[in-house]
N, C-alpha and C positions, 0 to 999 in steps of 0.2 A: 502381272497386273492383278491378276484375282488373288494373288496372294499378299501383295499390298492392300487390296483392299480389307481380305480379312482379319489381317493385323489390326487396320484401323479402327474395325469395328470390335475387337476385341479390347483394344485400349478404349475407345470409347465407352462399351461396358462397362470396361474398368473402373472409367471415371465417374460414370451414372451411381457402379455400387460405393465407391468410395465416398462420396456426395450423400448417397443414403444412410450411412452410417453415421455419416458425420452429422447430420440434419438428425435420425435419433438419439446422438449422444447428448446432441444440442438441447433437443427438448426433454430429456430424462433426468437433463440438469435443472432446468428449467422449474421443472413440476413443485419441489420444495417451494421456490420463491415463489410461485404463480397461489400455491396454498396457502401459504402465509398471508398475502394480500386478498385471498377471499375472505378467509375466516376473521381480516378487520373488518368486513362487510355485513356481518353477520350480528343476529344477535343473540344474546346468550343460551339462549333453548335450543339453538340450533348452530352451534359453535361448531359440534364435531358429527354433523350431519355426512352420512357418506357420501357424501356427493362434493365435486371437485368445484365447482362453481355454482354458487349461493341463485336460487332462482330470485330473491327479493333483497336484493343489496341496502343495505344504509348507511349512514353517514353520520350518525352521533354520536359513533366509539370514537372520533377521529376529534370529534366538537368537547368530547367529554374527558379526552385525555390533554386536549391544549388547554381547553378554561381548568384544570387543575394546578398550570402552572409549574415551574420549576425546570420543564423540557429545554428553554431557551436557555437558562444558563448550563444546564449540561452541555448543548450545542455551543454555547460559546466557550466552556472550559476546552472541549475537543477540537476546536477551530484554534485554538490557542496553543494547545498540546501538540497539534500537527503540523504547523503551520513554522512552529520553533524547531521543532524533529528536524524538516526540511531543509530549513536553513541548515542547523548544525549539521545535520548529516552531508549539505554540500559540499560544505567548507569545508569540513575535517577531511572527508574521500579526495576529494581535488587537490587540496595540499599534498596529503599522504603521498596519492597517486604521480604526482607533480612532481615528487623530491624523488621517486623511485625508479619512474620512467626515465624524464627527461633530466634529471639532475646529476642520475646515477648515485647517489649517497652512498655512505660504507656500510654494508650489513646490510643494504635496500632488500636483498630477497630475504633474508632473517627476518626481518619485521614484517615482512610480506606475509611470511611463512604464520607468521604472530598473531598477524592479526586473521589472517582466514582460518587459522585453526579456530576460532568462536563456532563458524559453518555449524563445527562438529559438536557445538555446545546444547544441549535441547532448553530450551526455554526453565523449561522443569528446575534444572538443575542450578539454574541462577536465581530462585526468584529468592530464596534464604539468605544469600551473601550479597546480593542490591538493596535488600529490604535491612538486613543490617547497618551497611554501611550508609544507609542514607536515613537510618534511625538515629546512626550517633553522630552524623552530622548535621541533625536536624534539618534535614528536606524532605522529611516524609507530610505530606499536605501541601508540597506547592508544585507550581507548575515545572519549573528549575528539577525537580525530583522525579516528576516522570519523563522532559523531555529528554533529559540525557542518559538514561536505560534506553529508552526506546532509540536514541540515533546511534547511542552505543551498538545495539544489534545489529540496524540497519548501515553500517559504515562498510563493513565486511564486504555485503553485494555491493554499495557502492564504486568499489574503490577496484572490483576487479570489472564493472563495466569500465568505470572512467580511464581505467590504468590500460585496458586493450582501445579502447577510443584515441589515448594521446597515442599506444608505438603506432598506429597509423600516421600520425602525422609527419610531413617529411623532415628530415634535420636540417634542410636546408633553409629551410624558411629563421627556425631558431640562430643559424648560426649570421644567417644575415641580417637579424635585429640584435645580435651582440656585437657583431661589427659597427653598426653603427652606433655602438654605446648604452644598447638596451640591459638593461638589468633584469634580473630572476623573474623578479615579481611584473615586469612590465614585460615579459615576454608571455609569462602566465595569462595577465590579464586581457592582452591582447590579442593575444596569437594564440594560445594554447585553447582559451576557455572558447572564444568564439568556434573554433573548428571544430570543440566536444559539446556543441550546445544541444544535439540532438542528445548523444548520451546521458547530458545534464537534467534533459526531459523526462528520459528514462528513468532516471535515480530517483527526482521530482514526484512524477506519480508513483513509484510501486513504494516509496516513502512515504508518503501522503496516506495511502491506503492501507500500508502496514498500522502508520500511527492510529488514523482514525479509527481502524477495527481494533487495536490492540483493546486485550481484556485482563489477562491476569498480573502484568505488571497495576495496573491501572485499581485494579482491584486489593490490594494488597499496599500500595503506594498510599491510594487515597481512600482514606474513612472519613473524610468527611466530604457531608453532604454539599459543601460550596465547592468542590475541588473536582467532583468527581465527572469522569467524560460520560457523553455518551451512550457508550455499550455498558454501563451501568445503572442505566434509566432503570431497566426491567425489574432491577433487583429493589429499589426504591419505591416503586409504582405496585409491587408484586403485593403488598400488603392490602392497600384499597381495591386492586384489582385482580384477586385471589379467584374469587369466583365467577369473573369474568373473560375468560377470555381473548373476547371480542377487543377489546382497550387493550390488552398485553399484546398482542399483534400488531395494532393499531401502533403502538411505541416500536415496535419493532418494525413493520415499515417503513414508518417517517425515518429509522434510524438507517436502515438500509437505502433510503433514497439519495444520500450526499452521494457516497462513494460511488453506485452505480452512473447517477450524472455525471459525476467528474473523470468516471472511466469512460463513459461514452463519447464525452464532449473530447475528451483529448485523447483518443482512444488511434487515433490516425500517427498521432506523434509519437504516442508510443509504441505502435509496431514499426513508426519508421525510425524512430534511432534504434531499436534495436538491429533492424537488416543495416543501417547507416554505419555499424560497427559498434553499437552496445555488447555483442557478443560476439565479434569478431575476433578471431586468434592469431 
């Protein structure tokens, strides 16, 4: 008995310190972003005040960087650029996946093999032979020019969440909607997509987030100012707001604020398709 009890209490320990670690890892992470959003608070004499939280906050970096204009359409080019990512990126992974798993194709693990070698590609290394080839075929300035680099990258993790998503699913169910005269694509759309919807959520957001943060295709893609997303406000804004600051951060929180909502808001779905078998083997 005492020696049960001591165990307990020593796993319990356990858990208390494991718990502590993870609660300072949490907020060590934290500290950048928590900075970031004071020093929009601030105003310029006192931008890099050492102190972690502004005693006198305000509010006109934030009034002085929307009435400048031009923030929304970046916002809308990147809602645009993400939004299309998503798409493409589903479609292309789920077919892939679709004709590998459950189709068996010839040469299915060769192209498997094909396409997750990119994995091993560093961004770096692509950004000269995308920014070529979509110079001489005239997609560099349009939306068409960076969504399909950007789902291009992202297909890779797609497609080995969704490809261990469908081998969960039983064979039984497939072979009993070909019996009754089911075809490819009506097995797909029925049976296969509904059972990996959790996975599809998965792909969904960490898509979404790749896109919207994406910076050096983006930058490189698009010169010009109607085209450009997002994470290249700063670089735009950097000239009026050189000596300010207070307004550069200000850009840079509103910028930071989609993707943290829409990780928080759907933040449940995606750790549950991933335990659901997003990464199941």
């Amino acid at each position: 008995m005492q020696r049960g009890r001591a165990m307990f209490r020593a796993e319990r320990r356990g858990r208390r310190a494991a718990l502590a670690v993870l609660i300072a890892a949490a907020a060590a992470s934290l500290v950048p972003t928590i900075y970031m959003v004071d020093i929009s608070f601030r105003d310029s004499t006192q931008s890099f005040a050492p102190v972690l939280i502004a005693p006198h906050p305000i509010l006109r970096n934030y009034a002085a960087v929307l009435a400048t204009g031009g923030l929304g359409r970046f916002f809308l080019n990147s809602l645009i650029v993400a939004a299309g990512s998503v798409a493409l990126t589903l479609v292309a992974a789920t077919l892939l996946s679709f004709a590998i798993e459950r189709l068996k194709i010839r040469f299915g693990r060769i192209i498997l093999l094909i396409v997750l070698s990119a994995l091993l590609l560093p961004l770096a290394s692509l950004l000269i032979p995308i920014t070529v080839l979509l110079s001489r075929g005239g997609l560099t300035n349009t939306w068409l020019g960076l969504i399909g680099p950007t789902a291009a990258i992202g297909i890779p993790f797609a497609t080995v969440i969704l490809k261990e998503a469908m081998a969960a699913i039983p064979d039984e169910l497939e072979e009993a909607a070909t019996l009754d005269g089911a075809s490819s694509l009506t097995v797909l759309v029925r049976i296969v997509t509904p059972l990996t919807r959790s996975a599809l959520i998965v792909v969904a957001i960490w898509q979404f987030l790749y896109s919207w943060n994406e910076f050096f295709l983006a930058l490189v893609i698009m010169t010009k100012n109607a085209y450009k997303t997002l994470p290249l406000a700063p670089l735009y804004y950097q000239g009026p707001f050189m000596t300010d600051p207070g307004k550069l951060f200000a850009i840079l929180t509103l910028i930071a604020i989609v993707p943290m909502l829409f990780y928080v808001l759907l933040q449940r779905w995606f750790v549950g398709g991933l335990m659901a078998g997003g990464v199941k083997g």
